[in-house]
DRENDO-1510 file (C-alpha; in Angstrom, 1 decimal, always signed):
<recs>
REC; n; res; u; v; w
REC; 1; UNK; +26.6; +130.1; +132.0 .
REC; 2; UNK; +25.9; +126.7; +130.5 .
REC; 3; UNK; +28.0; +128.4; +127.3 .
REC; 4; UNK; +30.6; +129.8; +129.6 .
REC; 5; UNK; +31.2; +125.8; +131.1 .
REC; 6; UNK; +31.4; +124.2; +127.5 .
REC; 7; UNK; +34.3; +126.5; +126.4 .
REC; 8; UNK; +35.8; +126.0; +129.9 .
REC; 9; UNK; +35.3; +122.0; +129.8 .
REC; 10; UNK; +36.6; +122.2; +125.9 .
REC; 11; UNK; +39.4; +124.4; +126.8 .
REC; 12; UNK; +41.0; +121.9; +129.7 .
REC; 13; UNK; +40.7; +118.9; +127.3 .
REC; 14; UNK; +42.6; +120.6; +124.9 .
REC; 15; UNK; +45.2; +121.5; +127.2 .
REC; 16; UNK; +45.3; +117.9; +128.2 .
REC; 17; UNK; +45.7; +116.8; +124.6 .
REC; 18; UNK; +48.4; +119.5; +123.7 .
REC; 19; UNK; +50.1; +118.4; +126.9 .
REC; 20; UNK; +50.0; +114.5; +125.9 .
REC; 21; UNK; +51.3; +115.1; +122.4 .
REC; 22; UNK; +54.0; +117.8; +123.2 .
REC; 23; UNK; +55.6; +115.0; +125.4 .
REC; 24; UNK; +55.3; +112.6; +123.3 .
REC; 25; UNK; +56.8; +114.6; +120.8 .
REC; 26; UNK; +59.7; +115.2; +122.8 .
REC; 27; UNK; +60.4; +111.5; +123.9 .
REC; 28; UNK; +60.0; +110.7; +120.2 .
REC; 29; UNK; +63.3; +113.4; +119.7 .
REC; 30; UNK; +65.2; +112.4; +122.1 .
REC; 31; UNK; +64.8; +108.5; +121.4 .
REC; 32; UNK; +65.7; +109.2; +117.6 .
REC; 33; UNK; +68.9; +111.0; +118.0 .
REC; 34; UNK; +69.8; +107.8; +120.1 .
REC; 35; UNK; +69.1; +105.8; +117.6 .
REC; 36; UNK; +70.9; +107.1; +114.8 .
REC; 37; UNK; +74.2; +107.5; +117.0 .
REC; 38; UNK; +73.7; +103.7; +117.7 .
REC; 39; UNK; +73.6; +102.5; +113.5 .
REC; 40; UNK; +76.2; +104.9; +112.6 .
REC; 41; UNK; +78.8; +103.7; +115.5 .
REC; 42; UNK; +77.1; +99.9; +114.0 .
REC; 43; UNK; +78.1; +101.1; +111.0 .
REC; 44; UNK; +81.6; +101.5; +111.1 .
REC; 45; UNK; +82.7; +98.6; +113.3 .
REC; 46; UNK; +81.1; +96.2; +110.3 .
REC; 47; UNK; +82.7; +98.5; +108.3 .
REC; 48; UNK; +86.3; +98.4; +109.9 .
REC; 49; UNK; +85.6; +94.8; +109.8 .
REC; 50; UNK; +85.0; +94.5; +106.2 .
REC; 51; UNK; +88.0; +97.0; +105.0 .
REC; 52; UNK; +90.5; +95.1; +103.2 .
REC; 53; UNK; +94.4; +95.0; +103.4 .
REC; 54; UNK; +95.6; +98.6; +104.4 .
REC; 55; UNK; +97.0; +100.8; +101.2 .
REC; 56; UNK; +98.5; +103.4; +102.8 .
REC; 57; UNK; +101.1; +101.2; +105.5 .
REC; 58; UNK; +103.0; +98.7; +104.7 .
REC; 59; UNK; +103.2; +97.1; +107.8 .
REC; 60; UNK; +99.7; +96.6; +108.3 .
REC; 61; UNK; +98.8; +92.7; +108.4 .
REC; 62; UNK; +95.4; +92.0; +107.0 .
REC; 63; UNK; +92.9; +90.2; +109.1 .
REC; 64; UNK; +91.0; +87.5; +107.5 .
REC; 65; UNK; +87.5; +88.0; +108.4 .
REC; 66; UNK; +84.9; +85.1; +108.1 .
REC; 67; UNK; +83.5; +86.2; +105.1 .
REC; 68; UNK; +86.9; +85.8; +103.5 .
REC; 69; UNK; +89.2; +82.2; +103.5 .
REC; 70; UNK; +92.9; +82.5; +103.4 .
REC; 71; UNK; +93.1; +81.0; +100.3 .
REC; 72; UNK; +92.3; +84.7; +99.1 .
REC; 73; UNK; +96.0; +85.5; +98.9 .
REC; 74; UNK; +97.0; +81.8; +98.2 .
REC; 75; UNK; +97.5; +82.9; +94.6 .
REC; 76; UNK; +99.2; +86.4; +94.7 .
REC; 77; UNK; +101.8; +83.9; +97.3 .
REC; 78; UNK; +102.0; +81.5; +95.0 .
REC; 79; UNK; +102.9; +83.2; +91.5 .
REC; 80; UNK; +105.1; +85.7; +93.8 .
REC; 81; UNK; +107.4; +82.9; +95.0 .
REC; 82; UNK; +106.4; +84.2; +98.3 .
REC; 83; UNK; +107.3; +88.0; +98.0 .
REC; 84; UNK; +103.3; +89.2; +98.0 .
REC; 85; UNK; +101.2; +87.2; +100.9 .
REC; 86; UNK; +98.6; +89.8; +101.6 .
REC; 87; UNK; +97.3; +90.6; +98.2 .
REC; 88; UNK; +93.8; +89.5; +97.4 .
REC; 89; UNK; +92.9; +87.5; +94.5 .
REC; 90; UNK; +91.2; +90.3; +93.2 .
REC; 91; UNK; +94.0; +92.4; +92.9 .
REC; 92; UNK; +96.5; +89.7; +92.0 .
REC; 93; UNK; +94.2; +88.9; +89.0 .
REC; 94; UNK; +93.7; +92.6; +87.6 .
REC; 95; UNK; +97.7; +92.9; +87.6 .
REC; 96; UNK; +97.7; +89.8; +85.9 .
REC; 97; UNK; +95.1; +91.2; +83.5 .
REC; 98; UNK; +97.2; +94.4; +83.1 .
REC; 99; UNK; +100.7; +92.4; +81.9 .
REC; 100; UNK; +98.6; +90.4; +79.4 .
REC; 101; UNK; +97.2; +92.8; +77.7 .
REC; 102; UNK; +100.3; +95.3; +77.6 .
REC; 103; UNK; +102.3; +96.0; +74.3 .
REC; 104; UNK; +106.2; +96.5; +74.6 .
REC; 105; UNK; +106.1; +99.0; +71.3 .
REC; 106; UNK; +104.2; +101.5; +69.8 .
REC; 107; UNK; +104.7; +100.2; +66.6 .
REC; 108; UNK; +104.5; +95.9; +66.8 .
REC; 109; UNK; +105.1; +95.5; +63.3 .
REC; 110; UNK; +108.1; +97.2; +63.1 .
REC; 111; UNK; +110.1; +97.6; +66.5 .
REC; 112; UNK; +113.0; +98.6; +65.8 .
REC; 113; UNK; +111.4; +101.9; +63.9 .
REC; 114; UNK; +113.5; +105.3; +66.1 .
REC; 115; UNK; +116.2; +103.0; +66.2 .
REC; 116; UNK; +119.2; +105.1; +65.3 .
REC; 117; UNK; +120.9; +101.6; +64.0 .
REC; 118; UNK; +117.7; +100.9; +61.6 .
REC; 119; UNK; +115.6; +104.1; +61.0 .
REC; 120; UNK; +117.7; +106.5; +58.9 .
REC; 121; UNK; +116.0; +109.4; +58.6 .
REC; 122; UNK; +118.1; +112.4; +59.5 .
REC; 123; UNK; +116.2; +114.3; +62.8 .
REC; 124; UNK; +117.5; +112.7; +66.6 .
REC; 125; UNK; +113.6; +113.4; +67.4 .
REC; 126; UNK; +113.1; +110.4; +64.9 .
REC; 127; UNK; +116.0; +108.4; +64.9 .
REC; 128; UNK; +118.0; +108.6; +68.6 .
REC; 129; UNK; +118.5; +106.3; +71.3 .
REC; 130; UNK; +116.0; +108.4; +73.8 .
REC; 131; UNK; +113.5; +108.2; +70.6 .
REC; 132; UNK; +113.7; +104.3; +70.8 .
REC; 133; UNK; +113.2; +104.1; +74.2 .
REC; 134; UNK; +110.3; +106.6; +74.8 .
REC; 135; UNK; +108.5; +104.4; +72.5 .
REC; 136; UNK; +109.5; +100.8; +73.7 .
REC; 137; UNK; +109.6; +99.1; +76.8 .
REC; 138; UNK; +107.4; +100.9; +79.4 .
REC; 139; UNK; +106.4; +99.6; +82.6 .
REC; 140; UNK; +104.3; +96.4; +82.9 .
REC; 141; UNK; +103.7; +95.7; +86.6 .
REC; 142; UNK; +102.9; +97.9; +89.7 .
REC; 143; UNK; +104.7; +97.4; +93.6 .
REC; 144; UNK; +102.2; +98.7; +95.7 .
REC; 145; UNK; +104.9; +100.3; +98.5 .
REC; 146; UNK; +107.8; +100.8; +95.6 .
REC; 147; UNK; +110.6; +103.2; +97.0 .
REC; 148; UNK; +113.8; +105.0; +95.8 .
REC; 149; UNK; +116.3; +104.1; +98.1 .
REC; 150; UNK; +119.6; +105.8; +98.7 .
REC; 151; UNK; +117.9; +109.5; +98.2 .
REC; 152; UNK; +118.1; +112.0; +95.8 .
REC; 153; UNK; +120.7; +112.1; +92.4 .
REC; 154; UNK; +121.0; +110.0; +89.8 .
REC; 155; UNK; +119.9; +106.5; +88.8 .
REC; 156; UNK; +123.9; +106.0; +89.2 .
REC; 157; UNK; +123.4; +105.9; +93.0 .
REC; 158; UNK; +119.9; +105.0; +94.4 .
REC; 159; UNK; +117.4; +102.4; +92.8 .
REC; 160; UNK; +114.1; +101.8; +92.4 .
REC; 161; UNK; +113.3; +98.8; +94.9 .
REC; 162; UNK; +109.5; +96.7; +95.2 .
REC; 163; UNK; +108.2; +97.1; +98.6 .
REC; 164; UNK; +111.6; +96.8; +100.6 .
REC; 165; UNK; +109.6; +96.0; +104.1 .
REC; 166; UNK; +108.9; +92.5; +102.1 .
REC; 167; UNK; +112.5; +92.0; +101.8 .
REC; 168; UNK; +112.6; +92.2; +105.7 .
REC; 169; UNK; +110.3; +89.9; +106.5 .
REC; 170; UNK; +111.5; +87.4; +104.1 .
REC; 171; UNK; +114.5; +87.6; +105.9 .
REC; 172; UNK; +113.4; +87.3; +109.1 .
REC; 173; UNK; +111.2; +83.6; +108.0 .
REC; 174; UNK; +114.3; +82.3; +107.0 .
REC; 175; UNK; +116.5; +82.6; +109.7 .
REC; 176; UNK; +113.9; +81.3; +111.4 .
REC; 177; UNK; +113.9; +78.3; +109.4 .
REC; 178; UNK; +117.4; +78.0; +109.3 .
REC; 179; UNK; +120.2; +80.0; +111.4 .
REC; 180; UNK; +123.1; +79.8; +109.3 .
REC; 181; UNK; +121.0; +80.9; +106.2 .
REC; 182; UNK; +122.3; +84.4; +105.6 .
REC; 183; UNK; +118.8; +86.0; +105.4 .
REC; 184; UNK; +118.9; +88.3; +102.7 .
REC; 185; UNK; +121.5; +88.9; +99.9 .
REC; 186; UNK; +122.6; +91.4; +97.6 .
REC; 187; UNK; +124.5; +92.1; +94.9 .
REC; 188; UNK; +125.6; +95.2; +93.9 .
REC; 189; UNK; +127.7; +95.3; +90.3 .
REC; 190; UNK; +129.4; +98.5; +89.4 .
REC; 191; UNK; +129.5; +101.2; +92.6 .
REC; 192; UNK; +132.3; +103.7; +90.8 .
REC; 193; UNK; +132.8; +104.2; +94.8 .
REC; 194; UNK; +129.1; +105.1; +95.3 .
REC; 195; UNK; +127.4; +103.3; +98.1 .
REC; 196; UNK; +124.7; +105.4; +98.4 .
REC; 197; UNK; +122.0; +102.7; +97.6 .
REC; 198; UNK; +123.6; +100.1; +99.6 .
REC; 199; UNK; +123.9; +102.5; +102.7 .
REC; 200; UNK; +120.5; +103.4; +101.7 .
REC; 201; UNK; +118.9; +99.7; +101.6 .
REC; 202; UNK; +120.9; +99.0; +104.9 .
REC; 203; UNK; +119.4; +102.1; +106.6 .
REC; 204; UNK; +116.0; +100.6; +105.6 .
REC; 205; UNK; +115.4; +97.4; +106.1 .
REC; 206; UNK; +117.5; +97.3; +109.4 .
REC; 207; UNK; +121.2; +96.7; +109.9 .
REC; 208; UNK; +122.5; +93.5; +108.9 .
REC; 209; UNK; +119.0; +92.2; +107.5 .
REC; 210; UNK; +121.2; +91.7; +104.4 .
REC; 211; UNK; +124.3; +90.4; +103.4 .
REC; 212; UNK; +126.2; +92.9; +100.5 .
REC; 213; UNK; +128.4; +92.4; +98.1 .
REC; 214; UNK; +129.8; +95.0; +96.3 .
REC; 215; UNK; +131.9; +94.5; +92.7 .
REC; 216; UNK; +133.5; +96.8; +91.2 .
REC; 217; UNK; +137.4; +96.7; +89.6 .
REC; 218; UNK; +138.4; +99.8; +91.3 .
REC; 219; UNK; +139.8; +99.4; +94.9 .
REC; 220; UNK; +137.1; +101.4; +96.8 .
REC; 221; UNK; +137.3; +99.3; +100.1 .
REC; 222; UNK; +138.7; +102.2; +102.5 .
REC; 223; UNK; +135.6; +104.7; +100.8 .
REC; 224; UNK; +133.1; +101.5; +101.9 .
REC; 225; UNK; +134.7; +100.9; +105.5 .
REC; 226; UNK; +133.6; +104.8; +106.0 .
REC; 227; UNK; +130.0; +103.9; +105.9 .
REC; 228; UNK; +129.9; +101.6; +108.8 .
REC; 229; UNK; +128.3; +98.4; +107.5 .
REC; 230; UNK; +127.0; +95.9; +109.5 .
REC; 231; UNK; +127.4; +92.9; +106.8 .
REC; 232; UNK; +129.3; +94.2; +103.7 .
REC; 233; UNK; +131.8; +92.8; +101.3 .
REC; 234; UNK; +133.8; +94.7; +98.5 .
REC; 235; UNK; +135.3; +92.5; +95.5 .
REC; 236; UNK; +137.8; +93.9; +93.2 .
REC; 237; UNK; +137.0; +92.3; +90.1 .
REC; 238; UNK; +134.6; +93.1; +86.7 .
REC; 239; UNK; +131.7; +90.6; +85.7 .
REC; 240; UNK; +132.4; +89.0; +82.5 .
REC; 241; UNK; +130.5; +86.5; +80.1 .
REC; 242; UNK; +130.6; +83.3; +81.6 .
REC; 243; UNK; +133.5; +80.9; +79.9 .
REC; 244; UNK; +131.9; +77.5; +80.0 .
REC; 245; UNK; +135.4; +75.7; +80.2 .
REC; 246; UNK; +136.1; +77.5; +83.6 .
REC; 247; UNK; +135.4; +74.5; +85.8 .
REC; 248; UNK; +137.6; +76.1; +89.0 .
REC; 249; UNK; +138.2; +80.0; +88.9 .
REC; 250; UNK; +141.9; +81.1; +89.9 .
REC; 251; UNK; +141.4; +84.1; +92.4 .
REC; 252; UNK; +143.1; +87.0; +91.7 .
REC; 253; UNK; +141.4; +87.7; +88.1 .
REC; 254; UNK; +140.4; +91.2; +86.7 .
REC; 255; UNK; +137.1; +89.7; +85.4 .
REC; 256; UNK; +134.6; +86.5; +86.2 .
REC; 257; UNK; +131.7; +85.6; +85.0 .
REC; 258; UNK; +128.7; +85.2; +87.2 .
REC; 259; UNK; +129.0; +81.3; +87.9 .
REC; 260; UNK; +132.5; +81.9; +88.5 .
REC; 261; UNK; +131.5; +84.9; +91.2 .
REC; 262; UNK; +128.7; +82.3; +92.8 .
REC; 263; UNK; +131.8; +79.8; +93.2 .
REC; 264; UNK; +134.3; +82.5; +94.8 .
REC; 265; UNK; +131.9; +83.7; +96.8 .
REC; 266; UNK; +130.9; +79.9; +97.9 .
REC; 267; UNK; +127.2; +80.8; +96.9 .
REC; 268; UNK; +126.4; +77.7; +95.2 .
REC; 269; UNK; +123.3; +76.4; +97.9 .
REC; 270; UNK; +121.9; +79.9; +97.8 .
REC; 271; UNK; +118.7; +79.9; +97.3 .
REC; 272; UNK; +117.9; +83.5; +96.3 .
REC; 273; UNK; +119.6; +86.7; +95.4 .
REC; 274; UNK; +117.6; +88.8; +97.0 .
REC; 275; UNK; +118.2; +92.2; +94.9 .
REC; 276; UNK; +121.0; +92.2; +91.9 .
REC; 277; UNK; +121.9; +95.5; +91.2 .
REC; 278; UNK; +123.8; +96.2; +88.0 .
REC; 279; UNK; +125.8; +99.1; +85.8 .
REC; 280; UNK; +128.6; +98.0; +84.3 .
REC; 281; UNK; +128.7; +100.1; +81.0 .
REC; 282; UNK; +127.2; +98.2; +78.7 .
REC; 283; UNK; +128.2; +94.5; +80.1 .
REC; 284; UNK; +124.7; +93.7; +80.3 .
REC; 285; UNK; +124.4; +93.2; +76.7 .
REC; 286; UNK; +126.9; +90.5; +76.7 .
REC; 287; UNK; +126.2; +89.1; +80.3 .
REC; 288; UNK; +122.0; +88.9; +80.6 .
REC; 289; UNK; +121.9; +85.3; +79.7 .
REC; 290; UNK; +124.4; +84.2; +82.6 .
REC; 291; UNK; +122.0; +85.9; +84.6 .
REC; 292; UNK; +119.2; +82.9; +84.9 .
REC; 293; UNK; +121.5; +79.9; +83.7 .
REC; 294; UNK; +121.5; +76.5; +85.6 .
REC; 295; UNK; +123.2; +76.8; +88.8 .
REC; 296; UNK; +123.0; +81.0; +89.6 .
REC; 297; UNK; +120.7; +81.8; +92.8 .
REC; 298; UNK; +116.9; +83.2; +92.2 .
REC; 299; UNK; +117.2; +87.1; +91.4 .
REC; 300; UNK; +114.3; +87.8; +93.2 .
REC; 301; UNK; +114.5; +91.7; +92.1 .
REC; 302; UNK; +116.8; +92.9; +89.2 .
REC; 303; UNK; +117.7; +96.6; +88.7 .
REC; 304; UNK; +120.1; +97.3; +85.5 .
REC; 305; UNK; +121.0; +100.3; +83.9 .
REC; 306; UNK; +121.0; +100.0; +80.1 .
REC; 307; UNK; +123.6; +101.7; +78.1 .
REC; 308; UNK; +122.1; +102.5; +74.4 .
REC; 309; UNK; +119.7; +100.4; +72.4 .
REC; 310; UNK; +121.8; +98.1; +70.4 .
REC; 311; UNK; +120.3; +95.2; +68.3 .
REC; 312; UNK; +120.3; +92.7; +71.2 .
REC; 313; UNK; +118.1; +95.1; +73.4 .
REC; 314; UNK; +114.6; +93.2; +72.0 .
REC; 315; UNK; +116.5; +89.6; +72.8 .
REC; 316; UNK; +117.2; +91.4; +76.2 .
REC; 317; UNK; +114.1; +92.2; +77.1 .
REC; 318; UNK; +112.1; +88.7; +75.4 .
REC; 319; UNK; +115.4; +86.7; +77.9 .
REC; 320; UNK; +113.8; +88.6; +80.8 .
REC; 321; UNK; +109.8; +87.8; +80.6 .
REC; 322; UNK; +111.0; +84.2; +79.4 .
REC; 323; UNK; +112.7; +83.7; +82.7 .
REC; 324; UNK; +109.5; +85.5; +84.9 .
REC; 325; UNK; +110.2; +88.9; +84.9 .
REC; 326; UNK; +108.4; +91.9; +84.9 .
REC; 327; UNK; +109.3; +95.8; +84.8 .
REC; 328; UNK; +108.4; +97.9; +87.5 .
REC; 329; UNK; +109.7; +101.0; +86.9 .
REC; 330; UNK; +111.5; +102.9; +84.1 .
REC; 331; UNK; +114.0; +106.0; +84.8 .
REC; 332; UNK; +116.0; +107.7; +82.7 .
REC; 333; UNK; +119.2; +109.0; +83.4 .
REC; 334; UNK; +119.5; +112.4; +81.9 .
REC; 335; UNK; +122.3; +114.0; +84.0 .
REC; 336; UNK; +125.3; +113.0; +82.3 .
REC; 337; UNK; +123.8; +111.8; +79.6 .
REC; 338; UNK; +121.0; +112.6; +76.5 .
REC; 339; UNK; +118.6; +109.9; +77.8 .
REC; 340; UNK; +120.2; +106.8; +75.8 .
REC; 341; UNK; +120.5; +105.1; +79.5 .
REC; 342; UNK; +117.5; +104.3; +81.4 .
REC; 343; UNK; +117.3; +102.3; +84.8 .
REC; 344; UNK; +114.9; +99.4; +84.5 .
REC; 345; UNK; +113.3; +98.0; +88.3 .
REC; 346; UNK; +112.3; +94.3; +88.2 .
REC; 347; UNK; +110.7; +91.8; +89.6 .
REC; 348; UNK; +110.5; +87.9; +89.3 .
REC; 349; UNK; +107.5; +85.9; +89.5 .
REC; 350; UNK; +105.9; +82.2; +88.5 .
REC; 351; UNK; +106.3; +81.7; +85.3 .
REC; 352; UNK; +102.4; +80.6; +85.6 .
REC; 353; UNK; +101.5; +84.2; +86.0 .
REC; 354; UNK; +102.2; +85.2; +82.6 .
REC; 355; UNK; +100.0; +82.0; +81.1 .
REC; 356; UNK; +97.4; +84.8; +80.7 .
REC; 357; UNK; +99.7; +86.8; +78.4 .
REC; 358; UNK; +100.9; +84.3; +76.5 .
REC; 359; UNK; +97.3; +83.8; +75.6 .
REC; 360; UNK; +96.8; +87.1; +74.8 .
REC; 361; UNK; +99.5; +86.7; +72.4 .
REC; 362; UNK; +98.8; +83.9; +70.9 .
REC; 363; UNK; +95.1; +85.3; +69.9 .
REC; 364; UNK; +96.6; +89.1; +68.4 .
REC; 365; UNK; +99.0; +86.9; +66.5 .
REC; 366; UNK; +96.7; +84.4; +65.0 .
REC; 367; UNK; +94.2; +87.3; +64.4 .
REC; 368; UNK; +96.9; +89.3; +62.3 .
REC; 369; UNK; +97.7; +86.1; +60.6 .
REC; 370; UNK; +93.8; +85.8; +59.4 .
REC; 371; UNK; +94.2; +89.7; +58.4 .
REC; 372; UNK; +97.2; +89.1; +56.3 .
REC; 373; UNK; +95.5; +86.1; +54.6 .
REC; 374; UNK; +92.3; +88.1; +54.0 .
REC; 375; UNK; +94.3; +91.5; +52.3 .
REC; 376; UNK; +95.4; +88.5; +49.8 .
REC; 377; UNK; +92.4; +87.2; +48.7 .
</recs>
């Protein structure tokens, strides 16, 4: 009996015990659950917090957080002339980074080498305009939200614009500022009748966010009327190198150059051209450096097609980073043509942004300079 109350006394505390730890063991899993749910939704907010500028939508206005003073896109704004204002210095700096240490040619020593004009040997695979070009001259710079506007076809139509919804909201500060400023304004040299890239820029940053003007020496007015524009202009004339001794153009000329065009157009105060869009068969090449002389409005963005690769296609392209520019995009145009014409995208900024490049430069240069000297000795 006394055995028989042992096991039953033994028997009730271990019930008691296996009671006490099964519900502690059930308070303990329902508690922990709780508390994981609570860091992981912890965990995200500070997360959401911390994200930087959104990459996928253009409208998206970063927030700066404590953590992060607005001078952190004081210098993107700055060498931009205003066009990038929500691109950390970070970011600004790697693109920097990225243009200093690009090379224009394959071969630096010898540039002109595919050059159908220089390099004679006797295969288009070595000595072609689309040879030159595939080897010279690639892209330097990145737009974050770059787009094609005016749709599908050939670089004869639509262009290759840097983050159009900036263009907008420039235009929208300004008017602000000032009323009568016309808010955005572009120029569009060579249409052949197409107006699918200015329909197509309308269309996208909102009607009459810009002011067009449209050049061409055919009379395609009645072709432009169809589209319905809210602020467009169509000029019969061809741009021409600029005759210094013009003081007062005479309207009614087949051809002006482009101080004449500003003065016609009564564009001297203009600060900025917001987009100048340009294929005028090979006019470029004797036109480039009327582009950025003393009195022409800031081309904030610069598309061109280039026709061939004559001999003044390196000054062309040393004119263009001299005055602040830098390439965006590269397209050839291979529909009605071999690939000797290639669109070029670009895009101005400070000339303080390419400081790092010139350095760059300046090093490789005095470096091969030391390499010459020491194949002498």
């Amino acid at each position: 009996k006394k055995t028989m109350l042992a096991l039953s006394s033994k028997s009730k505390k271990a019930s008691k015990a296996g009671t006490f730890f099964t519900s502690k063991l059930n308070t303990i899993l329902f508690i922990v659950p709780l508390v994981l749910v609570a860091r992981i939704v912890l965990a995200i907010g500070t997360t959401e917090k911390a994200l930087p500028a959104s990459k996928t939508d253009p409208s998206f206005k970063p927030v700066v957080e404590s953590y992060e003073s607005a001078d952190a896109y004081s210098l993107a704004k700055k060498q931009s002339l205003g066009f990038f204002d929500d691109v950390r210095k970070d970011e600004w700096e790697l693109l920097q980074k990225l243009v200093a240490e690009h090379e224009d040619h394959k071969y630096p020593e010898q540039p002109l080498t595919h050059n159908p004009i220089f390099d004679k040997r006797h295969k288009k695979y070595f000595n072609s305009n689309p040879a030159w070009w595939q080897t010279n001259y690639e892209p330097n710079f990145s737009c974050r939200f770059e787009k094609r506007i005016g749709g599908n076809g050939n670089g004869d139509g639509p262009k290759w614009i840097c983050d159009p919804h900036r263009i907008t909201k420039l235009a929208k500060e300004r008017k602000a500022k000032d009323p009568n400023h016309p808010g955005c304004v572009i120029y569009s040299v060579g249409s052949n009748g197409d107006f699918s890239f200015e329909w197509g820029m309308e269309q996208e940053i909102g009607p009459g966010v810009c002011e067009f003007h449209i050049f061409d020496m055919g009379n395609y007015t009645s072709k432009m009327l169809q589209y319905n524009f809210t602020r467009a202009h169509f000029h019969q004339w061809g741009l021409a190198g600029q005759n210094p001794n013009v003081e007062n153009p005479e309207p009614g000329q087949r051809f002006y150059g482009l101080k004449d065009t500003i003065k016609l157009l009564g564009h001297e105060n203009l600060d900025t051209i917001d987009i100048f869009k340009i294929d005028c068969e090979k006019c470029e090449w004797r036109t480039f450096q009327d582009w950025f002389a003393p009195g022409i409005p800031s081309m904030q963005q610069l598309q061109v097609e280039l026709h061939g690769a004559p001999q003044r296609a390196i000054p062309f392209f040393t004119h263009m980073e001299e005055s602040g520019y830098v390439r965006f995009h590269k397209e050839p145009n291979i529909q009605f043509n071999d690939g000797s014409c290639l669109e070029y995208a670009f895009l101005k900024l400070d000339k303080e942004f390419f400081s790092l490049r010139k350095e760059t430069k300046q090093k490789k240069e005095d470096e091969s300079a030391t390499d010459k000297k020491e194949r002498l000795l």
